[in-house]
C-alpha positions in Angstrom: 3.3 2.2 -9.2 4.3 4.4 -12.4 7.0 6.7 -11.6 8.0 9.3 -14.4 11.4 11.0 -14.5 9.9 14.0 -13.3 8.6 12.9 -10.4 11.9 11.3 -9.4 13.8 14.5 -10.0 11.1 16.3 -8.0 11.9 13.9 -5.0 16.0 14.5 -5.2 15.0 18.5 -5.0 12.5 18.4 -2.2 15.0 16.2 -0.4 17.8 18.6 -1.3 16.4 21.9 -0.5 19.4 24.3 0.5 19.7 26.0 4.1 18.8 29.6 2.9 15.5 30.4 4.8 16.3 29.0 8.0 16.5 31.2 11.1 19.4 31.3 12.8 17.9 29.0 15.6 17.0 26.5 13.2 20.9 26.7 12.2 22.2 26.1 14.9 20.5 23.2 15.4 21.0 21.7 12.5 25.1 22.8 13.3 26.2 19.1 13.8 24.9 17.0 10.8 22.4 14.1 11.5 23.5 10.9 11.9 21.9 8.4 9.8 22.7 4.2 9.5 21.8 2.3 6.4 20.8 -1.3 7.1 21.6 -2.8 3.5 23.3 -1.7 -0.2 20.6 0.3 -1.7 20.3 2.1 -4.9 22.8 4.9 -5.5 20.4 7.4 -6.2 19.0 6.4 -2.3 22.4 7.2 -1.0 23.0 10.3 -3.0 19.9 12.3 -1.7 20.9 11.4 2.0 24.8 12.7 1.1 24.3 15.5 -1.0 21.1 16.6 1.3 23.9 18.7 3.1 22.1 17.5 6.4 23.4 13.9 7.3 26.2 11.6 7.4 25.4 8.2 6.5 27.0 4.8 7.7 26.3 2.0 6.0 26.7 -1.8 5.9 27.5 -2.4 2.7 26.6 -5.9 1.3 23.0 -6.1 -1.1 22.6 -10.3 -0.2 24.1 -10.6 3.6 22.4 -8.5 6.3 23.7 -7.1 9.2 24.5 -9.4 11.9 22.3 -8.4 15.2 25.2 -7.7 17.1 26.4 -5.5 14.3 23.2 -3.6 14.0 22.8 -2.8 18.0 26.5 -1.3 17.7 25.8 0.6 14.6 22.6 2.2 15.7 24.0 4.0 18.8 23.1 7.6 19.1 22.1 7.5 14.8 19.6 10.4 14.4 17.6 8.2 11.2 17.6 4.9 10.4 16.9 3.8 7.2 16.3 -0.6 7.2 14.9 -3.6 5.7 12.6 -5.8 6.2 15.6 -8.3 7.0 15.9 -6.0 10.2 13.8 -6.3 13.3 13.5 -3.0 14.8 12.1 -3.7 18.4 12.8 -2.5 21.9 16.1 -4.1 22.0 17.3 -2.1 19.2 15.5 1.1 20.4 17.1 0.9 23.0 20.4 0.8 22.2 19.5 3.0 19.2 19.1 5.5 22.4 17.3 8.9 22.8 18.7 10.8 19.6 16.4 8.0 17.2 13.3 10.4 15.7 12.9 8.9 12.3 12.9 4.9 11.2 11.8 4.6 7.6 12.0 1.4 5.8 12.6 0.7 2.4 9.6 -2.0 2.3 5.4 -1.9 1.3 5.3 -4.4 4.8 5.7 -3.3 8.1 5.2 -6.3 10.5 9.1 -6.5 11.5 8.8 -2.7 13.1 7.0 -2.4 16.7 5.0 0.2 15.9 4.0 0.2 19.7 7.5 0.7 20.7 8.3 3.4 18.1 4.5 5.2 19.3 5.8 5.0 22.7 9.3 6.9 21.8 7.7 9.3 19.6 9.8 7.9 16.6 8.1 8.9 13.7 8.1 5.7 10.9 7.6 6.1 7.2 7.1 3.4 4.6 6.7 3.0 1.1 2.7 1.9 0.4 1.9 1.6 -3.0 5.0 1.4 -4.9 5.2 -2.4 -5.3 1.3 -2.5 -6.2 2.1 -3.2 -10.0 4.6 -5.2 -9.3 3.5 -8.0 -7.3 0.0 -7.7 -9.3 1.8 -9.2 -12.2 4.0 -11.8 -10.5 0.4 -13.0 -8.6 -1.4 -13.5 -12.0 2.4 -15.2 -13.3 2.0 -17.1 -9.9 -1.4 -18.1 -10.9 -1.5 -18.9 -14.6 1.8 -21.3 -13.7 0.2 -23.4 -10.9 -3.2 -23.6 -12.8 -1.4 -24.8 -15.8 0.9 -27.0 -14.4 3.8 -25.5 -16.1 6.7 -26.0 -13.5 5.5 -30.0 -14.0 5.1 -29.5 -18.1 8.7 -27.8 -17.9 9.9 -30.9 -16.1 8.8 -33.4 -18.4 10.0 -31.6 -21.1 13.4 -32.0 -20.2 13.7 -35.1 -18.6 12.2 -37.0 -21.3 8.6 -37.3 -20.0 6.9 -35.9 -22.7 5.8 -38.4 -24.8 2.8 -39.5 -27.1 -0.3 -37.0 -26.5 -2.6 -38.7 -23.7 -5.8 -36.9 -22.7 -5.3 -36.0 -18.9 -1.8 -35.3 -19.2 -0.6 -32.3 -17.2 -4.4 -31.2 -17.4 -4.9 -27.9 -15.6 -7.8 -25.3 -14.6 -8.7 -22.7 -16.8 -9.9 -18.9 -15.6 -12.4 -18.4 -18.0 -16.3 -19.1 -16.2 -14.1 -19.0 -12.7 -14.6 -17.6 -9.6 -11.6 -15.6 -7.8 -11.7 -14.7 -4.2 -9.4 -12.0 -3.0 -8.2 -12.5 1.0 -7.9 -9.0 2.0 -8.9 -6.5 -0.7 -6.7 -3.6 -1.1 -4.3 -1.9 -3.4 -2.8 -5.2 -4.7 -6.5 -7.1 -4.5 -7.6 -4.9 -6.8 -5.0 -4.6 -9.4 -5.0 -8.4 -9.2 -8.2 -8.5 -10.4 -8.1 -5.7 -12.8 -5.6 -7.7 -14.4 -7.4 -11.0 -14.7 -10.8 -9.4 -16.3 -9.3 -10.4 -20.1 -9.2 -13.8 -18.8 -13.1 -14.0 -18.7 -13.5 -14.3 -15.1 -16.7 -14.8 -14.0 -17.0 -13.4 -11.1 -14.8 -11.5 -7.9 -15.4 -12.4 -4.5 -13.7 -11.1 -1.0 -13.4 -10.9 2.4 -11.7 -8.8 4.4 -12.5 -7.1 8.0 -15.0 -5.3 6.8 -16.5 -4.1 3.6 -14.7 -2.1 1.1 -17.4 -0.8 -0.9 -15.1 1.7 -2.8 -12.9 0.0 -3.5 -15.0 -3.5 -4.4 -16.9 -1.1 -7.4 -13.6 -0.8 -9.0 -13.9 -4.3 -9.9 -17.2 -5.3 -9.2 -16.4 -7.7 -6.5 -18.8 -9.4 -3.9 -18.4 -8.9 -0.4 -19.0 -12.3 2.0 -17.3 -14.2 4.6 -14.2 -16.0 5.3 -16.1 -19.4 4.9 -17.7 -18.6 1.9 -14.8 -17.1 0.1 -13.2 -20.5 0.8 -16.0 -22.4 -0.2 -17.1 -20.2 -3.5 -13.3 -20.0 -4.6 -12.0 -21.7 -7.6 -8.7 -19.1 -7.5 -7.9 -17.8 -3.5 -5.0 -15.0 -4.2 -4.0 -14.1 -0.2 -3.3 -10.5 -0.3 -4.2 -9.6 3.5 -1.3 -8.1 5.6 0.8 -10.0 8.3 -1.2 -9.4 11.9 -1.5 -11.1 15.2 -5.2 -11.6 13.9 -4.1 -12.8 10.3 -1.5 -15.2 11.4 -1.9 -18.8 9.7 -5.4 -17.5 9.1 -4.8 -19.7 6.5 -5.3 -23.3 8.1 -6.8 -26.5 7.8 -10.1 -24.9 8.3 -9.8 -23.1 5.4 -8.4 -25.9 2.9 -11.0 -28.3 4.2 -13.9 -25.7 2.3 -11.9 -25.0 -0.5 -13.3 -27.0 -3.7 -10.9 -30.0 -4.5 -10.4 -28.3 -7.6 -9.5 -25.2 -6.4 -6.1 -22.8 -7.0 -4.0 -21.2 -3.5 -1.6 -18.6 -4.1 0.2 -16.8 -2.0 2.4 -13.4 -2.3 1.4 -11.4 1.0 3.4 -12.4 4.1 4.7 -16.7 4.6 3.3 -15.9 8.1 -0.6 -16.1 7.3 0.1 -19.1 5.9 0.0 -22.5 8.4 2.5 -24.5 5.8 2.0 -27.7 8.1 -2.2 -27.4 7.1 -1.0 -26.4 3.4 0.9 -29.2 2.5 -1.2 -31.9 4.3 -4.0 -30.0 2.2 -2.2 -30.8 -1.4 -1.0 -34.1 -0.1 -4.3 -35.2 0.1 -5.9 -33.4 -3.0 -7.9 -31.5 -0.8 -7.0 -28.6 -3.4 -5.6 -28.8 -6.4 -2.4 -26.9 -6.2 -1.1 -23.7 -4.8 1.7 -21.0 -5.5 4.0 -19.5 -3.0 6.3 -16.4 -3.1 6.2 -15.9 0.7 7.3 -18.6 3.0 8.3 -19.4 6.7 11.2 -19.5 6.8 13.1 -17.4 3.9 14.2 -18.7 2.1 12.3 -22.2 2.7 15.3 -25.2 3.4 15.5 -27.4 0.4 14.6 -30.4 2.1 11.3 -29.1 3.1 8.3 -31.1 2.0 6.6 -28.7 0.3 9.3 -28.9 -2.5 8.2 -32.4 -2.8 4.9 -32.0 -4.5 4.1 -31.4 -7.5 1.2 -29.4 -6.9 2.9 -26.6 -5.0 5.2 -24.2 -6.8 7.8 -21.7 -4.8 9.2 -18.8 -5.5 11.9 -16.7 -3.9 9.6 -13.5 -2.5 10.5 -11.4 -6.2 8.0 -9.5 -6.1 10.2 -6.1 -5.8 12.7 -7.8 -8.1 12.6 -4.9 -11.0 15.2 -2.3 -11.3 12.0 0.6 -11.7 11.0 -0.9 -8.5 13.9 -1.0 -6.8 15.1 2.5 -7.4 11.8 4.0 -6.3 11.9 2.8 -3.1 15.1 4.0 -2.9 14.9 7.4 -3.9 11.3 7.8 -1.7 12.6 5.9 1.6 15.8 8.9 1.8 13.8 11.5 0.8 11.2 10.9 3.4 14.0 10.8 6.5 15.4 13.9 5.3 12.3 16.1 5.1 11.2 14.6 8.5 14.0 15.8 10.0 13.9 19.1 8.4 10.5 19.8 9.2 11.3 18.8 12.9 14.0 21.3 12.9 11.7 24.0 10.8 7.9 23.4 11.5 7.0 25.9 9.4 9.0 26.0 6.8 7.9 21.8 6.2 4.8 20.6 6.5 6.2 16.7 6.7 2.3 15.9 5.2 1.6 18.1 2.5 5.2 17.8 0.8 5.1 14.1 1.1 2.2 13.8 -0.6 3.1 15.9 -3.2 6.4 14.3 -3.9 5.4 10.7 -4.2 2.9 8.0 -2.3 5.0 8.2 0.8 2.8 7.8 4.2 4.5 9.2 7.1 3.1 7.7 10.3 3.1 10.2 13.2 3.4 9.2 16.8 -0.8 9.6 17.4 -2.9 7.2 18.4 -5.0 7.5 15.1 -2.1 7.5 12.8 -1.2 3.9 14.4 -4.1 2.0 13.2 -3.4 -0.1 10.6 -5.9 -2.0 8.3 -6.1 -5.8 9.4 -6.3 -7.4 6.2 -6.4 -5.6 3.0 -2.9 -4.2 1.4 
């Protein structure tokens, strides 16, 4: 997502809207300042709207690489007002729990969502905001790098270069497949399906295929792409990009099922969630040649142990899940995740001076998801 530097600035001064206007009720509410607890080291512009907001105090755990230890976390969270996490962090009933009563706002500085129990927070009435949309560009690109260096075999030409393998010119050497005439299938066709796509038209694609829960019509014109099944996206595929979110429906989705109809030929790449993937299937699946290769910036676990046998093959190219790994990127989410924890809580103390929905949409692409039973539903498979 494109940011400009006036939109960020017009986030700090939402989120830093002085106290004049309040009544005195809403004053005296707001008398004792709002606890909040920061699961990781975020950006400093994050951190400054939540201090200079005039509204909270803010503990943090203060390390970027090393997450707070459980036992840490259910100590820190006690009677916090906001809590502003990770996707490192689990935020279930345990931690509700001993978060206590006081909770009303969880936002998390992450496009995913699959480590909050949204049931849980429903049933307290905590309201949860995320960041949609930021990371679209983003992982976009690192897909199509993901992409272009399995196809090409370039991890394997890199390798021979500097080891001495590359020798007189033989005609299959290192040969890989080429986009031009393909067919791409997109698993779950959403923000990040599409800008995937849009991305590969100047490659000469010939054609976009998907599946997803149901058709997306909309958003399929924007790139001309062909709605069918999960069988036939696997069987029509020469490129399968996995952009569908982590669900109890979508887990290992991706099985020996769906490798046994892909073409032998065919390209896997991965950069939604490791969990959709079976990686037992997967590497039985380029073991055999049953697909040509694949390319992975999600695993189970993270990050994947170095003895695992995926980094055996050839075929199969890992990354380290750096798809947020930009300082634009980064500093986004963390000027939106703050800014959406403080104007929930000021709207909660001032219903009509906020409206939570309006002035989050107008700040940034920032979805705040209110305890009701419609605002829970979240798409199955597309992003």
């Amino acid at each position: 997502m494109w940011c400009s530097r006036m939109a960020l600035r017009r986030i700090q001064r939402v989120a830093a809207v002085p106290l004049t206007g309040l009544t005195s009720g809403a004053l005296r509410k707001m008398s004792t300042l709002q606890r909040v607890y920061v699961t990781r080291q975020i950006p400093p512009e994050g951190l400054r709207i939540l201090r200079e907001s005039g509204r909270v105090t803010v503990d943090l755990w203060d390390s970027d690489d090393v997450p707070v230890p459980r036992e840490e976390l259910l100590q820190r969270v006690k009677g916090v007002d906001g809590l502003v996490c990770v996707l490192t962090e689990k935020i279930d009933a345990e931690l509700l729990d001993a978060a206590g009563p006081n909770l009303k706002v969880v936002s998390t500085m992450s496009v995913g969502f699959d480590h909050l129990s949204l049931q849980e927070l429903k049933k307290r009435r905590i309201r949860v905001g995320y960041t949609p949309d930021v990371l679209t560009d983003s992982v976009a690109e690192l897909t199509v790098a993901l992409l272009l260096t399995t196809s090409r075999r370039l991890i394997e030409a890199t390798h021979e270069a500097k080891t001495g393998g590359w020798g007189t010119w033989r005609t299959l050497w290192l040969c890989g497949h080429e986009l031009a005439n393909s067919t791409v299938g997109i698993l779950g066709l959403g923000r990040i399906g599409v800008a995937i796509a849009e991305r590969l038209v100047p490659f000469k694609v010939k054609k976009f295929i998907y599946a997803d829960v149901a058709p997306r019509p909309e958003l399929a014109a924007l790139i001309g792409a062909e709605y069918v099944s999960f069988d036939q996206l696997a069987e029509r595929s020469d490129f399968l990009a996995v952009c569908c979110a982590l669900t109890p429906e979508t887990k290992e989705i991706c099985n020996k099922s769906l490798f046994s109809k892909m073409k032998d030929t065919s390209i896997f790449i991965n950069t939604s969630r490791g969990g959709v993937v079976n990686q037992e299937h997967l590497y039985e699946a380029l073991l055999t040649g049953q697909i040509a290769g694949a390319g992975l910036d999600v695993t189970v676990p993270e990050p994947l142990p170095t003895d695992h046998p995926l980094f055996t093959l050839k075929n199969c190219g890992e990354w380290t899940d750096s798809s947020d790994s930009s300082p634009q990127h980064l500093r986004v989410l963390s000027l939106i995740c703050p800014s959406g924890l403080v104007l929930v809580r000021v709207a909660e103390q001032e219903r009509f001076l906020y409206d939570p929905w309006s002035c989050l949409a107008n700040v940034i692409s920032f979805w705040l998801l209110a305890p009701r039973e419609d605002q829970y539903e979240v798409w199955t498979w597309g992003g």
